[in-house]
C-alpha positions as CSV (number, residue, x, y, z in Angstrom):
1,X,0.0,0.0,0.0
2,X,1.7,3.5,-0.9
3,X,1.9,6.2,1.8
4,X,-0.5,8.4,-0.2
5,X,-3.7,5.6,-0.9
6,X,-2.8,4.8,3.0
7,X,-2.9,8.5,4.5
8,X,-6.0,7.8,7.1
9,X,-7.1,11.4,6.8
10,X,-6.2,15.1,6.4
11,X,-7.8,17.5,8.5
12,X,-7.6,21.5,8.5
13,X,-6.9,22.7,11.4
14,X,-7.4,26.1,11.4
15,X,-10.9,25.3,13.2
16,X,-10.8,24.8,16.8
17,X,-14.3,23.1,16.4
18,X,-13.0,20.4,14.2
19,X,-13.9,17.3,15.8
20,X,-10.2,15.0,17.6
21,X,-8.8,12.1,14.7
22,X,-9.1,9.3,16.6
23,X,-5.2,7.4,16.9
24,X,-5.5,4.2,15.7
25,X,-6.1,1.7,18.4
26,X,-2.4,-0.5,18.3
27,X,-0.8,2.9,19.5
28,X,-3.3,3.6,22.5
29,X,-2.1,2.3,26.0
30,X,0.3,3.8,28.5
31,X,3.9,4.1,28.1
32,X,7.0,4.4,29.5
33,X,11.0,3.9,28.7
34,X,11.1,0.6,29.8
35,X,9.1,-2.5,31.7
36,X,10.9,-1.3,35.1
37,X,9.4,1.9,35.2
38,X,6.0,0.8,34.5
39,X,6.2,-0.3,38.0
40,X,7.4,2.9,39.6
41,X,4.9,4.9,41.3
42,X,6.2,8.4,39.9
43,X,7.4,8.9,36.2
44,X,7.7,12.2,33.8
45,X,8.7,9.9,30.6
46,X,5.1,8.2,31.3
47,X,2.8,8.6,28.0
48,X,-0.8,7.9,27.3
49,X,-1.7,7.8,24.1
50,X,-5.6,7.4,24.0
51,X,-7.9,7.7,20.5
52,X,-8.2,11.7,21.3
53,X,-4.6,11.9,21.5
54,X,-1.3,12.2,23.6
55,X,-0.6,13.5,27.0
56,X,3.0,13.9,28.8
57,X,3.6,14.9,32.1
58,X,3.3,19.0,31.1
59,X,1.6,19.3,27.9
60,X,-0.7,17.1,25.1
61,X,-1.9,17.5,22.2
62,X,-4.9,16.4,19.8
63,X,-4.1,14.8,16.6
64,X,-4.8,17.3,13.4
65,X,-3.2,14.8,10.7
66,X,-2.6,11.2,10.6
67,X,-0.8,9.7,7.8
68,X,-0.4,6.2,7.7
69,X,2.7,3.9,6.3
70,X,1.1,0.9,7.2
71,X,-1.0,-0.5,10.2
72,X,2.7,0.0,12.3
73,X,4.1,3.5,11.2
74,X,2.0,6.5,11.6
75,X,3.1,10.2,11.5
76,X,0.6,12.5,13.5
77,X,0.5,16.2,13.7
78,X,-0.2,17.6,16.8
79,X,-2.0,20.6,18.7
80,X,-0.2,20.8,21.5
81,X,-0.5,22.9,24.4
82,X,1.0,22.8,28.4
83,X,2.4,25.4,30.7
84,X,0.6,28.3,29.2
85,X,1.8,27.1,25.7
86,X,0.5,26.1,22.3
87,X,2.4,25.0,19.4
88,X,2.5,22.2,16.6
89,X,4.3,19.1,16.9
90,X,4.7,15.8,13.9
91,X,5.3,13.0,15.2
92,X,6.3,9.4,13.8
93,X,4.9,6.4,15.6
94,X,6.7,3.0,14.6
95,X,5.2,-0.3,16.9
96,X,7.2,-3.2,16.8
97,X,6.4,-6.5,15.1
98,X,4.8,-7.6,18.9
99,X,3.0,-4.5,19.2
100,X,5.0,-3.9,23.1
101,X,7.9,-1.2,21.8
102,X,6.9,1.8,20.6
103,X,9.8,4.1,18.6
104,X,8.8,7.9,18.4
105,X,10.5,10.4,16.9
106,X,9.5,14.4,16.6
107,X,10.6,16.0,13.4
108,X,11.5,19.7,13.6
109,X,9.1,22.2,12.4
110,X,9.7,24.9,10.0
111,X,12.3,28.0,11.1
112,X,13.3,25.5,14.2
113,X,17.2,24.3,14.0
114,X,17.3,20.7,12.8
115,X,17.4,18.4,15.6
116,X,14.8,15.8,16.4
117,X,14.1,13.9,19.5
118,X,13.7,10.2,19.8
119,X,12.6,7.8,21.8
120,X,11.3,3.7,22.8
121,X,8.9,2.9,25.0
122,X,7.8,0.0,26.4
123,X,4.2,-0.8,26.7
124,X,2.8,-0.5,30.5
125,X,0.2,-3.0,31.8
126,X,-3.4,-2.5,31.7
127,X,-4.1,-0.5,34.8
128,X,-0.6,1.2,35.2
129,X,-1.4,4.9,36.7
130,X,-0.2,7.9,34.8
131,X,2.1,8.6,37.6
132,X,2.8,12.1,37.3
133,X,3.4,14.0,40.4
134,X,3.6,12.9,43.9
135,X,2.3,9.2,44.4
């Protein structure tokens, strides 16, 4: 399937009305950066990724774009907002073939200096707590 027949939808987002893309359901759960600290009571790399979007420890964002490179590999533009902020953020989502690591990278937006950030998470059980903050 080629990236363009496979893009799940394109949104504008110039409406704050516009109704949340849902994330596809392999990428919802809660993670962290690895199975040990899905136990730990208190964690600021914990992510949820839930069908309305993505929410870190100080900020999250609602999906405006989903592209699609398969039923493993999506790339999701973000409205983000935390700490009095708002700002755009693209995203790639890779699972692995077991559907327990997730790779994510964030691509640099336009006029930013070219870095990206990347990270793997683990998938947290059922049930773990977001664990932000004191326990």
């Amino acid at each position: 399937m080629s990236v363009m027949t496979a893009a799940i939808l394109i949104l504008q987002s110039g409406s704050s009305a516009a109704p949340a893309l849902p994330l596809p359901e392999a990428f919802q759960g809660i993670w962290d950066v690895s199975a040990q600290a899905c136990e730990a009571p208190i964690s600021d790399m914990r992510i949820e990724i839930d069908e309305e979007g993505i929410a870190y420890w100080e900020s999250d964002g609602r999906p405006i774009e989903i592209f699609s490179a398969g039923e493993q590999d999506i790339l999701v533009t973000f409205a983000m907002s935390g700490e009095g902020e708002t700002w755009r953020a693209q995203k790639r989502f890779v699972l692995d073939r077991t559907g327990e690591r997730l790779f994510a990278e964030t691509m640099p937006q336009p006029g930013e200096p070219f870095y990206k950030t990347i990270w793997f998470y683990h998938r947290c059980p059922v049930g773990t707590p977001m664990g932000w903050g004191a326990p």
